[in-house]
C-alpha angles and dihedrals in degrees: 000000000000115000126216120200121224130218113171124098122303099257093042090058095047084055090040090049103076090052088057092045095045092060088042097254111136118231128226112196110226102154103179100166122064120189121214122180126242130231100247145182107220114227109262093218146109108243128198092211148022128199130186117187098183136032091240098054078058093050097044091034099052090036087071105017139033136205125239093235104243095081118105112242119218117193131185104226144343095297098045085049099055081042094066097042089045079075092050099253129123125242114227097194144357118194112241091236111045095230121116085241093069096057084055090058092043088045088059096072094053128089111256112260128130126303118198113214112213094188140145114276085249099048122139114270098219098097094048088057105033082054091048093046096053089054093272119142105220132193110192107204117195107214109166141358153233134231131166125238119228128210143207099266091242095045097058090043094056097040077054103060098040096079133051099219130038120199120203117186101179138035098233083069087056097055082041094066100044089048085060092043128036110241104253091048093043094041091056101045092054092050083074091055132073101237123202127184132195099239146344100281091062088046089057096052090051094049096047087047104044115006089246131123133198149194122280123201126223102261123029095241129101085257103058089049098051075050097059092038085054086056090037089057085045097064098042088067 
């Protein structure tokens, strides 16, 4: 049987898992990202839009705050957006390709109001400043955040050999695995493995961090990734 690792939270990989075992891929658990949520106010205004980028910006969001209901929600992909409606609330639009850049492009043709930003506390600054450029007030709102988790040296070298790919879906989890190896000795190791990330932004940061490229699947969903590791077995027989 060929093995993924998996290197998203805890509680992600445990909801990931059945989608890999349903295809007859066997799961390591790696996690090596941990969220925690954030205290905090939530902003007294009335905004014109709302936009999640991640399903867990909607849980710990909607845990402490609510909407008033009149603003338009904008979600990057399918499970942001069932997310969102499992709150009760409607998704205005969701960009085609599931990048940052494309709600810029779709933000062009509104007219300019204010966006609030529900992110992690170590969330990437482009859209801020891509939406402000383009006349947008934005209110970036940190509602959660995200740690990496550290190993005993042995036993994450173990957990990693035992699997043929490895998947990473943030890059958080990128940065994760080469604070637990040093770069030479990580970069090497993963070398032996087929690696596969969820979209381009975490392909970058493990270019810029490493030299090494991977595999990206269709879509940038778990699905589409099991997907693309069924066709990468494939081609191994």
């Amino acid at each position: 049987m060929h093995k993924v690792i998996l290197t998203r939270s805890p509680e992600d990989i445990e909801r990931d898992r059945k989608l890999f075992e349903r295809e007859g891929l066997g799961v390591i658990a790696l996690p090596l990202i941990k969220t925690l949520p954030i205290d905090f106010e939530p902003i007294d205004e009335n905004f014109d839009f709302v936009i999640f980028q991640s399903a867990k910006a909607v849980k710990y969001f909607f845990e402490r705050a609510k909407l008033r209901g009149n603003e338009k929600i904008i979600v990057v992909g399918e499970a942001v957006k069932k997310a969102v409606e499992s709150y009760g609330y409607s998704v205005y639009q969701i960009p085609e390709m599931y990048y940052a850049q494309e709600i810029k492009l779709l933000m062009e043709k509104e007219k300019r109001g204010t966006v609030l930003l529900p992110r992690s506390r170590e969330g990437r600054e482009e859209l801020i400043k891509w939406l402000s450029d383009m006349g947008f007030t934005v209110y970036p709102l940190n509602v959660y955040a995200t740690e990496y988790v550290l190993y005993d040296r042995e036993d994450f070298l173990k957990r990693l050999s035992m699997g043929q790919f490895v998947f990473f879906a943030s890059p958080s989890a990128v940065r994760s695995f080469f604070a637990n190896l040093p770069k030479p000795e990580g970069t090497k190791l993963l070398k032996k493995k087929k690696i596969v990330c969820i979209g381009k932004t975490t392909k970058e940061e493990l270019t810029s961090l490493s030299g090494l490229s991977c595999f990206l699947p269709e879509k940038q969903s778990v699905e589409s990734v099991v997907s693309l590791i069924k066709s990468l077995v494939s081609s191994l027989h």
